[in-house]
PANU-985705 format. One line per field, with one value per residue (C-alpha): residue number from 1; residue in one letter; chain; x, y, z. Coordinates in nm, 2 decimals, m for minus. Each point is the difference from the previous one (the first is absolute). Layout:
# residues N
num = [NUM_...]
residuo = [A_...]
cadena = [A_...]
xx = [X_...]
yy = [Y_...]
zz = [Z_...]
END
This chain:
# residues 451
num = [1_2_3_4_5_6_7_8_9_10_11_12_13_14_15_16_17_18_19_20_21_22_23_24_25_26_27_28_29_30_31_32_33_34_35_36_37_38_39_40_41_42_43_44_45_46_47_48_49_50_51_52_53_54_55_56_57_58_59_60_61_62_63_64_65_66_67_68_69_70_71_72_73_74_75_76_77_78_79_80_81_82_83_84_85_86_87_88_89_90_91_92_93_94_95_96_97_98_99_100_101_102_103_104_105_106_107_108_109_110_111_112_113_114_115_116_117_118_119_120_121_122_123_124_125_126_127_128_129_130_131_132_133_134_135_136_137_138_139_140_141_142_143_144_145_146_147_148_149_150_151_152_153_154_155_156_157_158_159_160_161_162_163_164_165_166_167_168_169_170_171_172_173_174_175_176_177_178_179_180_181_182_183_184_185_186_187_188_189_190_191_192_193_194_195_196_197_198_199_200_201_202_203_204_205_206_207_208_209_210_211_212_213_214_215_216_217_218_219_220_221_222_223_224_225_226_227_228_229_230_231_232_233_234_235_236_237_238_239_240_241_242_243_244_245_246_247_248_249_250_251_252_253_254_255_256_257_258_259_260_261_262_263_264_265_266_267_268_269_270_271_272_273_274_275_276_277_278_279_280_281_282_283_284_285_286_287_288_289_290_291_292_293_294_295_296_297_298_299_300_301_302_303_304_305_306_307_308_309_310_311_312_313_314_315_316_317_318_319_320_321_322_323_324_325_326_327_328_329_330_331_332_333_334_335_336_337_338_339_340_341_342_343_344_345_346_347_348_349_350_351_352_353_354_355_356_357_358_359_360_361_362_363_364_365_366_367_368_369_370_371_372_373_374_375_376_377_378_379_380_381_382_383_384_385_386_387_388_389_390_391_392_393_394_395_396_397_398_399_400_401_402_403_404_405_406_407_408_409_410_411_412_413_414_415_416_417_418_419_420_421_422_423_424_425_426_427_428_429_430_431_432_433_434_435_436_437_438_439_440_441_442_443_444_445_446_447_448_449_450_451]
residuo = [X_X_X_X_X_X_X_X_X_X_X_X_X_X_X_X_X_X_X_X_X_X_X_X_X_X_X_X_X_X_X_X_X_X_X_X_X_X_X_X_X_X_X_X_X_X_X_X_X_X_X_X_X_X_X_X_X_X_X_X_X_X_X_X_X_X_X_X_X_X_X_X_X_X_X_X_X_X_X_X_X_X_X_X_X_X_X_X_X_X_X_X_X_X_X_X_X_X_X_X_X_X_X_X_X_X_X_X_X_X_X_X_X_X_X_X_X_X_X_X_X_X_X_X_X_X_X_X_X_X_X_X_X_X_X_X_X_X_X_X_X_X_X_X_X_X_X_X_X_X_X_X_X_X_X_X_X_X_X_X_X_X_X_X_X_X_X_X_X_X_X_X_X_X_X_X_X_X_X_X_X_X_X_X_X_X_X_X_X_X_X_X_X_X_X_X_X_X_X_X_X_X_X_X_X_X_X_X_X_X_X_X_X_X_X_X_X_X_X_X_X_X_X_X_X_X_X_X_X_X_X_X_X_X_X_X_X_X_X_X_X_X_X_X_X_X_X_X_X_X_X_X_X_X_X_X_X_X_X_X_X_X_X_X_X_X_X_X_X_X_X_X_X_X_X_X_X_X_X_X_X_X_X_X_X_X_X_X_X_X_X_X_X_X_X_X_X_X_X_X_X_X_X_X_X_X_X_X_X_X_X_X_X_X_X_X_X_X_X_X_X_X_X_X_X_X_X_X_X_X_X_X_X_X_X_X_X_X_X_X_X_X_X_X_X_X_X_X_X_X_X_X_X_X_X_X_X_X_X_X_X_X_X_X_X_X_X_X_X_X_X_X_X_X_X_X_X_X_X_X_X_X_X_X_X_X_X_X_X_X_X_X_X_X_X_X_X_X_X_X_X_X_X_X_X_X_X_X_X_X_X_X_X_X_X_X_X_X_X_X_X_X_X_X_X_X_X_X_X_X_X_X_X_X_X_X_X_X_X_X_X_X_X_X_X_X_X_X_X_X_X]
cadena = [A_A_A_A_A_A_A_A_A_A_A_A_A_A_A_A_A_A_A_A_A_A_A_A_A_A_A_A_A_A_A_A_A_A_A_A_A_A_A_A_A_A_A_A_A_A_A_A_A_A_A_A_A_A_A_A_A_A_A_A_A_A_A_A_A_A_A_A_A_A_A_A_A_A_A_A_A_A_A_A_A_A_A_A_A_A_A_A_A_A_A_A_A_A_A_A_A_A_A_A_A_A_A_A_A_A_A_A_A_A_A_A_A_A_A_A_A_A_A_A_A_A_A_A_A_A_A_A_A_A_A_A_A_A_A_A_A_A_A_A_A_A_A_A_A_A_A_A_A_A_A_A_A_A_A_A_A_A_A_A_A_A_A_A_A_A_A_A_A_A_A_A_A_A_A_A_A_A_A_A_A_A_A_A_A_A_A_A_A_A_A_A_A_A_A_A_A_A_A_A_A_A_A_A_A_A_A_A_A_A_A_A_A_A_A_A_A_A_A_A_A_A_A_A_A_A_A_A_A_A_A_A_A_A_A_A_A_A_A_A_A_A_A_A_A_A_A_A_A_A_A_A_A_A_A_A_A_A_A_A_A_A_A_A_A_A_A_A_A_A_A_A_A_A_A_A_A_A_A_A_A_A_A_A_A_A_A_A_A_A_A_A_A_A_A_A_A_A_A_A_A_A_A_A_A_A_A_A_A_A_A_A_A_A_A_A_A_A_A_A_A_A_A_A_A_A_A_A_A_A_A_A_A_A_A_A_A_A_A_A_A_A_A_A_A_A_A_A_A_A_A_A_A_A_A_A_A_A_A_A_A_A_A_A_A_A_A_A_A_A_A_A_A_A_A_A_A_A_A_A_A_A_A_A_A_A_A_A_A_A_A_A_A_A_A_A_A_A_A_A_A_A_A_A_A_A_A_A_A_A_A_A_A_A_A_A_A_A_A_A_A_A_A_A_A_A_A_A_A_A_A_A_A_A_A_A_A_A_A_A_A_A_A_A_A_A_A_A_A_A_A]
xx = [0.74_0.06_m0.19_0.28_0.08_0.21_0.16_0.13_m0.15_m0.28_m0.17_m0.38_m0.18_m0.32_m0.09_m0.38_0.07_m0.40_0.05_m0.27_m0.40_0.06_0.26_0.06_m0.08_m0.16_0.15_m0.22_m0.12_m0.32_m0.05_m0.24_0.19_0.34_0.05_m0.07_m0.29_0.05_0.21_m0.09_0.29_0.35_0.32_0.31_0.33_0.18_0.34_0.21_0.34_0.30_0.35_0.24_0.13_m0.07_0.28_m0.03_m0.20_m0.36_m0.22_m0.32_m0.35_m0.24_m0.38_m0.19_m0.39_0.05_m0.06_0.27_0.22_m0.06_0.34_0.33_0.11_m0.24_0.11_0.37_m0.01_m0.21_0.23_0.31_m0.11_m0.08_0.34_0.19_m0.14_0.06_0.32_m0.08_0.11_m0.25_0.02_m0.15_m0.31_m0.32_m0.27_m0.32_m0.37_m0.28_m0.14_m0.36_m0.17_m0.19_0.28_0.11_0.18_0.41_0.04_0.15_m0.13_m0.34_0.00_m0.16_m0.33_m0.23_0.16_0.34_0.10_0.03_0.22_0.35_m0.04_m0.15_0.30_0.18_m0.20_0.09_0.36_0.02_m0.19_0.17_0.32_m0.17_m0.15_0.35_0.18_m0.26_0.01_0.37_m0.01_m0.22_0.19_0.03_0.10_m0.26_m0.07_m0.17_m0.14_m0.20_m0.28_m0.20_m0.36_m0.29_m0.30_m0.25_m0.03_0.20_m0.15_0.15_m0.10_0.11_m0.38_m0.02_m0.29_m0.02_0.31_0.16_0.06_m0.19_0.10_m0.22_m0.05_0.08_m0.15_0.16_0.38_0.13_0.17_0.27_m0.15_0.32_0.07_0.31_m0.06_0.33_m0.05_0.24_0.07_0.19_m0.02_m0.31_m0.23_m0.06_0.10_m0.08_m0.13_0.13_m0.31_0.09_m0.24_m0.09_m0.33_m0.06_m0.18_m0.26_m0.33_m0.07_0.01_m0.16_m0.32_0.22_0.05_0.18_0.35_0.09_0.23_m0.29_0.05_0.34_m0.14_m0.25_0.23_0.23_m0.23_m0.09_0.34_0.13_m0.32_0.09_0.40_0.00_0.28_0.03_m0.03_0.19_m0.15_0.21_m0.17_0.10_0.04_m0.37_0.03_m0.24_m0.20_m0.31_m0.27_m0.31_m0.26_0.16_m0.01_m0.28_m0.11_m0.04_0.21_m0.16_0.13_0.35_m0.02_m0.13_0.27_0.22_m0.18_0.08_0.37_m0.01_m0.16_0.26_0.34_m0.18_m0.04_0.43_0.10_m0.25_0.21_0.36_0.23_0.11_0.32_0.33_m0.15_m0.07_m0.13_0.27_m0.07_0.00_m0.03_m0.31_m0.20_m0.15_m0.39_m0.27_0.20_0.36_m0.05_0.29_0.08_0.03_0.06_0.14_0.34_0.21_0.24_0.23_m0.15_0.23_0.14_0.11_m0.10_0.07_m0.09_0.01_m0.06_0.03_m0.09_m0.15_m0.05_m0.33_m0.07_m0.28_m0.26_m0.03_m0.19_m0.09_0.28_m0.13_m0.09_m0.22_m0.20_m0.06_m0.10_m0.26_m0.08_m0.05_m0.24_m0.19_m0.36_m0.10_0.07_0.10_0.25_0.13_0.03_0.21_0.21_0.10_0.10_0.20_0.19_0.11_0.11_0.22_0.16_0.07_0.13_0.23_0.04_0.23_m0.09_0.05_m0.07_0.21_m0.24_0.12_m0.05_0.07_0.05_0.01_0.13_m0.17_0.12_m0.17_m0.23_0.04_m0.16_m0.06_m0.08_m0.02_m0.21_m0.19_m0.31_0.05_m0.22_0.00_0.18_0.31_m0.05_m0.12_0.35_0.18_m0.14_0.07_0.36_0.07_m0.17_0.03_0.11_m0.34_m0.03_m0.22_m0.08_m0.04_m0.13_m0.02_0.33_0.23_m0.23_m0.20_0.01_m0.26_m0.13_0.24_m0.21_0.14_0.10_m0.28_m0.21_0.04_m0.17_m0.29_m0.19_0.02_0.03_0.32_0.17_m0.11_0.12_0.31_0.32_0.15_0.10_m0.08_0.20_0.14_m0.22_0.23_0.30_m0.05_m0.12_0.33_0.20_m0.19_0.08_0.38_0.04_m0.17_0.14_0.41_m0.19_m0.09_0.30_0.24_m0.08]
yy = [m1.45_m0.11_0.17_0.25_m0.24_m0.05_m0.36_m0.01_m0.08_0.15_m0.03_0.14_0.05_0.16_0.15_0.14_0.33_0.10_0.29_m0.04_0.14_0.30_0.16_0.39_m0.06_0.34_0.03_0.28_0.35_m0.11_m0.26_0.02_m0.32_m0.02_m0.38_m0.30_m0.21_m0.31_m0.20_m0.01_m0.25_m0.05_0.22_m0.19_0.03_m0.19_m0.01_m0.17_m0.08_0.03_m0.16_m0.15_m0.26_m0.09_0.20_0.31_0.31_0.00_0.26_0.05_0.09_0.08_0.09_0.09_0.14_0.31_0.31_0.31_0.11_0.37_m0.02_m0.05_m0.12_m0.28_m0.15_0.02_m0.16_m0.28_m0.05_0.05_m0.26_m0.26_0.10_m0.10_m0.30_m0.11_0.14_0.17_0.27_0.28_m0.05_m0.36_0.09_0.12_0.03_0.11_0.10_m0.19_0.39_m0.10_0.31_m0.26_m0.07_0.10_0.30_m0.07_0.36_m0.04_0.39_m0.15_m0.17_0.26_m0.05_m0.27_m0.34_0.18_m0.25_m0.31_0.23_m0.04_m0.37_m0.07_0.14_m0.27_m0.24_0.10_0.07_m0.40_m0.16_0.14_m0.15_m0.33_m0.03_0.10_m0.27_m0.25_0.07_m0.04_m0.30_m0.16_0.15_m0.22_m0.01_0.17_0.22_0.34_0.07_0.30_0.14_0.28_m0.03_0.29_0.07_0.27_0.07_0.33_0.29_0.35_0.24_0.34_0.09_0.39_0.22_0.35_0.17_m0.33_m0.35_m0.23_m0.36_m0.21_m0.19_0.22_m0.22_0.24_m0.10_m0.39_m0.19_m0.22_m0.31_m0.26_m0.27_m0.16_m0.39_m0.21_m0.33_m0.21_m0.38_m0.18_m0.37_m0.06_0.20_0.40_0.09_0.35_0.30_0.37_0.24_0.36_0.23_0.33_0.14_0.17_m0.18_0.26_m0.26_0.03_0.37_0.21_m0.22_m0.33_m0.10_m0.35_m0.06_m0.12_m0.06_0.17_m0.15_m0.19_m0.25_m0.16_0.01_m0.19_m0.24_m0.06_m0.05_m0.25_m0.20_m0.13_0.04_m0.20_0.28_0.33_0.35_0.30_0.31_0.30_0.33_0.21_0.33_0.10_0.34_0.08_m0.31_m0.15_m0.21_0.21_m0.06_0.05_0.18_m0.25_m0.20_m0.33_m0.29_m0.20_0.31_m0.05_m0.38_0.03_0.20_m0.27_m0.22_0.20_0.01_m0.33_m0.12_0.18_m0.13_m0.33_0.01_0.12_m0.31_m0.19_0.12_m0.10_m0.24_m0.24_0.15_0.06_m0.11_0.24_m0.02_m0.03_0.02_m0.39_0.03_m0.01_m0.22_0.02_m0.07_0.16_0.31_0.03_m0.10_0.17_m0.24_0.13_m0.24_0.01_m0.07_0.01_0.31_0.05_0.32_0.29_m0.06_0.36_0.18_0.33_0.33_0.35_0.29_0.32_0.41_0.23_0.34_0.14_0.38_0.11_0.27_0.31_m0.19_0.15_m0.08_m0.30_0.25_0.20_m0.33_m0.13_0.34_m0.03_m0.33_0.05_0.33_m0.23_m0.11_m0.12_m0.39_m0.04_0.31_m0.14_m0.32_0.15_0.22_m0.31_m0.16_0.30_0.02_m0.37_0.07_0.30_m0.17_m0.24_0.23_0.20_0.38_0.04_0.10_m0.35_m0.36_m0.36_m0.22_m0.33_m0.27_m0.36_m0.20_m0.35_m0.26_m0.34_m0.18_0.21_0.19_0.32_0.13_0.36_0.12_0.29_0.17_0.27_m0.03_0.05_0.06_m0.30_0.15_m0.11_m0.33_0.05_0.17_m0.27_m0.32_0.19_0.09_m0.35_m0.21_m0.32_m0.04_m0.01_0.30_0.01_0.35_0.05_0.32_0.03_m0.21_0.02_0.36_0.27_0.37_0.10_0.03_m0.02_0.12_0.12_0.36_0.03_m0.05_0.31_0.24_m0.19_0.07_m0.36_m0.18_m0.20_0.36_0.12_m0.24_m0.09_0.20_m0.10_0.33_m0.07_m0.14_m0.30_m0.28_0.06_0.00_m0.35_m0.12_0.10_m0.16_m0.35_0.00_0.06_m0.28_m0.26_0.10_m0.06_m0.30_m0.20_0.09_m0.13_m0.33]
zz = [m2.34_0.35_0.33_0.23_0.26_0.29_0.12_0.38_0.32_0.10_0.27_0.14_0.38_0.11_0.28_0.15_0.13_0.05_0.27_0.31_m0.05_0.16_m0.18_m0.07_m0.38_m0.09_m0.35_m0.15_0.09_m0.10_0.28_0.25_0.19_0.18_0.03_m0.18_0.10_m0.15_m0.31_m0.32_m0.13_0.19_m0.06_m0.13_0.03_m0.29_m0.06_m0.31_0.03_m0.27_m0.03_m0.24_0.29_0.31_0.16_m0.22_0.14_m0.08_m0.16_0.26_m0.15_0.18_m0.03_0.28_0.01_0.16_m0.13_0.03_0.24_0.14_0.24_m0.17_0.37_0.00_m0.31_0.04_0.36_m0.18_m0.31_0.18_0.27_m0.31_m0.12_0.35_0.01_m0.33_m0.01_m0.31_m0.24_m0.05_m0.34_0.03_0.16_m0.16_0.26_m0.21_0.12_m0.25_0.08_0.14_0.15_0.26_0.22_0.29_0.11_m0.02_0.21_0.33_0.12_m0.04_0.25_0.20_m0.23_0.05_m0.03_m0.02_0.29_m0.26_m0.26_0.17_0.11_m0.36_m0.18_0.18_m0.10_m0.38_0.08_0.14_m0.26_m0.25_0.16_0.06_m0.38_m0.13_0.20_m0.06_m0.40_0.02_0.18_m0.26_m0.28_m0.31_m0.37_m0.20_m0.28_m0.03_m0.32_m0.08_m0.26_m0.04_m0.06_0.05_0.21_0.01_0.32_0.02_m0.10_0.00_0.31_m0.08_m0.11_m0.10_0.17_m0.04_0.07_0.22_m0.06_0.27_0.05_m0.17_m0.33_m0.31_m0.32_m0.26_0.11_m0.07_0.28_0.02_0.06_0.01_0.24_0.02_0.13_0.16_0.02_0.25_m0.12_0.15_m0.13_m0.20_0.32_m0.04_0.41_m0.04_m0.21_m0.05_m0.10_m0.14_m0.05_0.06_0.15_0.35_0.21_0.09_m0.07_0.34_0.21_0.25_0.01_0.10_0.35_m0.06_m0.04_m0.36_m0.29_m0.21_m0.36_0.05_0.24_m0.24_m0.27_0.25_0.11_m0.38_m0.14_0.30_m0.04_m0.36_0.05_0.38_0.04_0.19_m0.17_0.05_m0.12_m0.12_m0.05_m0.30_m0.10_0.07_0.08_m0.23_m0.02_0.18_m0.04_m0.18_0.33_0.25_0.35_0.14_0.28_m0.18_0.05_m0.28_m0.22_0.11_m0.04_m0.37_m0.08_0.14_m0.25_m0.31_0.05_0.10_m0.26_m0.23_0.21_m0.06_m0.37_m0.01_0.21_m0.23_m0.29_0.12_m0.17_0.22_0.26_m0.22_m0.31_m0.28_m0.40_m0.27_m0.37_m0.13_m0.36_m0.25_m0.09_m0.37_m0.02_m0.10_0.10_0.11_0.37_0.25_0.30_0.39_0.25_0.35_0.08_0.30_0.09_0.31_0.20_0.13_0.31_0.08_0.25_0.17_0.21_0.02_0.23_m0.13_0.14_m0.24_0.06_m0.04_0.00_0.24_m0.01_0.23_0.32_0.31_0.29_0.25_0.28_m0.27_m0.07_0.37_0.06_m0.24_0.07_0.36_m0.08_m0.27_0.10_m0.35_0.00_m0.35_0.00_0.34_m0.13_m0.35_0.22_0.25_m0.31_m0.11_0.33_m0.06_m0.35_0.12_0.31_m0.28_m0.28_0.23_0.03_m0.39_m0.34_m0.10_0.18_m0.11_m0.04_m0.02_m0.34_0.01_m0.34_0.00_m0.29_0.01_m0.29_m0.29_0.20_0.19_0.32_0.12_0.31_0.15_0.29_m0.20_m0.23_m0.32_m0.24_m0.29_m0.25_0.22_m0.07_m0.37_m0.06_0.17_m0.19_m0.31_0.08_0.16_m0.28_m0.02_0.36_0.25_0.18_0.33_0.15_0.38_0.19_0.35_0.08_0.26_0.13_m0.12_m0.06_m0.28_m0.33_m0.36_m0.29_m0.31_m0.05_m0.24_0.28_0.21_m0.19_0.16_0.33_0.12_0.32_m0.13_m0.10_0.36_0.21_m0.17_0.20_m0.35_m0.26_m0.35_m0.19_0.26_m0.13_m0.31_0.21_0.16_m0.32_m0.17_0.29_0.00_m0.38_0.05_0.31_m0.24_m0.27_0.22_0.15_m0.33_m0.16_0.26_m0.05]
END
């Protein structure tokens, strides 16, 4: 019974990337404000690096407290700029968003809005910490070990909340939620240097109401976790298309940072329950007493050093949307704030998409050791990841949405007989959730095999 792990050198960096008071930041067509007037806790850019040597290729994650990208443009100048200076393959790159709706705006045609001037010059900013934290974690690279283990927390709730003859986004108390988190912990010696958190639930605590910049939940839960490890944490979102905390939507910064608590509390209680790095239980014998006593004790085992990357297109069949001029027609004729602010976000999802009956949306599948990695730039709805820790048992498997871009929504097929915002919004047909699912299964499937 030993923990998935990963032995190679591994290395970790952090970087502040708070954008300036001032910034266009209006993330909901509810809001009444256009820029943020103050912090609430700092953004951070963390990065974790991978390798099997010093002089083989690295694997590059990185976690950064931004929220979405509404410009496929944007993103690929940033990526692809990481990418140069790295000298990278794409496949050995996960960029991905923590997902916080309190951040700023990462749309370079806003910068006509109010505090649209700091959008282009902060982009930078990201673009060259990134660099800077990935060069700095490689430079203090050293022999470690990864081991993983799943633990729960209730903090996720399902949103898809049935009203009438629609679904509305909000807590829904008949329907259970995956409430998993997946906790890395990074050894290297006797010292934990750094922790990996999994877990899915939108950031949505704070909304329309909040004027500071934030992390909303994830910060706390940072601040938590690195003040009993002494070591940074990098924050993965998960499959949390359907999942959110079950008050939400508020003003409150004490709200967010409570939530913070509760998952950290629960990542603290897994690392609390970890054997020792690259020792597991065996079976010692029995002992005869007053019963027939079974004996577990630790023991050392030599962790899997393999490592490995993929980038693979799926196709993905789209509905019947209107054409791009169609929308900035509408857009520009709109004088409702919340339909303006759903059809800007529309025109960024079909400049995205393309013009075709079908978009290739990109999926990257890493092996670390006995654990797998997903990313990919959609949000999917958690039975993505439910499927895939089931098919990939007894490897690890993380789940990442919002990596390397963004287009929309991924809910099951079952889903769009309903009149919800996620069936809305996606440019997705029914049926492609299913599709990528199937093609994540078949890469990890070739990819644990061929080793």
């Amino acid at each position: 019974m030993c923990a998935p792990s990963f032995a190679g050198l591994i290395g970790i960096a952090r970087k502040d990337i708070t954008p300036p008071v001032g910034v266009f930041a209006r993330n909901w067509g509810a809001a009444r404000h256009e820029t943020a007037e103050g912090i609430h806790l700092p953004l951070t850019l963390t990065c974790i690096t991978f390798q099997t040597a010093s002089s083989a290729p690295p694997l590059v994650l990185i976690s950064a407290d931004l929220g979405w990208w509404k410009s496929a443009a944007d993103e690929k100048q940033l990526r692809e700029g990481i990418l140069q200076a790295l000298q990278l393959d794409a496949a050995r790159l996960m960029f991905c968003l923590t997902h916080t709706h309190a951040g700023p705006s990462t749309f370079s045609e806003d910068a006509s809005k109010p505090g649209g001037h700091f959008i282009q010059p902060y982009l930078r900013h990201v673009q060259e910490s990134a660099i800077a934290a990935a060069r700095e974690a490689l430079a203090a690279a050293a022999p470690s070990v990864l081991s993983w283990q799943y633990g729960r927390c209730a903090l996720a709730v399902n949103r898809d909340l049935p009203l009438d003859d629609r679904y509305v986004v909000a807590f829904n108390p008949a329907v259970t939620a995956d409430d998993t988190v997946l906790v890395g912990r990074i050894t290297t010696g006797d010292s934990i240097t750094g922790t990996i958190v999994n877990y899915a639930c939108h950031p949505t605590t704070l909304a329309w109401d909040n004027k500071l910049l934030s992390p909303d939940y994830i910060g706390a839960m940072r601040e938590m976790t690195e003040a009993a490890t002494g070591a940074p944490c990098l924050f993965l979102q998960g499959a949390s298309g359907d999942l959110s905390p079950r008050e939400q939507y508020s003003g409150d910064t004490d709200l967010a940072d409570a939530y913070g608590r509760q998952l950290g509390f629960a990542v603290l209680s897994i690392l609390e329950g970890m054997l020792p790095a690259a020792n597991e239980l065996t079976f010692n014998g029995v002992v005869e007493s007053g019963a027939p006593l079974g004996i577990w004790e630790k023991s050392a085992f030599t962790p899997s050093a393999v490592l490995d990357a993929t980038m693979e297109m799926v196709e993905l069949p789209l509905k019947d949307l209107p054409g791009l001029e169609e929308i900035e027609a509408a857009w520009a004729a709109c004088e409702d704030h919340v339909l303006k602010e759903r059809l800007w976000r529309q025109r960024g999802i079909r400049k995205t998409i393309g013009d075709g009956d079908t978009s290739r949306m990109p999926l990257w599948v890493w092996r670390l050791g006995d654990s797998l990695l997903f990313g990919q730039p959609n949000e999917t709805y958690s039975i993505f990841q439910q499927t895939l820790r089931e098919s990939c048992a007894p490897y690890a498997v993380a789940v990442m949405n919002i990596v390397n871009g963004y287009a929309g929504y991924l809910p099951p097929a079952s889903s769009y007989r309903h009149r919800s915002y996620a069936v809305w919004q996606t440019p997705f047909q029914q049926g492609a959730l299913e599709i990528l699912t199937e093609s994540a299964k078949a890469i990890s499937q070739r990819m644990t095999t061929s080793a």
